[in-house]
C-alpha positions, 0 to 999 in steps of 0.5 A: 824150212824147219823154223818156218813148220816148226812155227806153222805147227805151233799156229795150227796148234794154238787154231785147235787144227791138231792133226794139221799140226801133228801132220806138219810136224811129220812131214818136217820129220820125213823131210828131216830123215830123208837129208840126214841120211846124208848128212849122217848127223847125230844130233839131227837124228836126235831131232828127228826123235823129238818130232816124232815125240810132239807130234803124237802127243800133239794128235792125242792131247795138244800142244801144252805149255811146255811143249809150245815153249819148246817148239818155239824155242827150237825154231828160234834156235834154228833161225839163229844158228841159220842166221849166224851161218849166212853172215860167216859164210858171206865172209 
């Protein structure tokens, strides 16, 4: 799920689509903070943070280069690690 939104952000991003972008970014951040209050997570709270980050700098002036990196570098880290989680939990 947060791979996926991250992605979807960046495509709407790189459409000129910049408050649909910022949007879908608030809505992983609200999804992601509702959960860790459960989880009780530090990093993922750290996380949360970042979004936050993005998506205001997304509504103002765009995703740049650097920011398109690291969202796209974060979902690729997101998928990896879901991806190493389901082949040990298959075990």
């Amino acid at each position: 799920f947060i791979a996926i939104a991250q992605d979807e952000a960046v495509v709407l991003a790189d459409q000129g689509e910049l408050p649909q972008a910022a949007n879908k970014l608030k809505e992983l951040d609200n999804w992601i903070t509702t959960n860790n209050a459960t989880w009780n997570d530090e990093a993922i709270a750290e996380r949360s943070v970042e979004l936050q980050s993005t998506a205001a700098t997304l509504e103002t002036r765009g995703l740049d280069k650097k920011g398109r990196k690291e969202l796209r570098s974060s979902s690729y880290q997101t998928r990896s690690q879901q991806k190493s989680y389901s082949s040990s939990s298959s075990n």
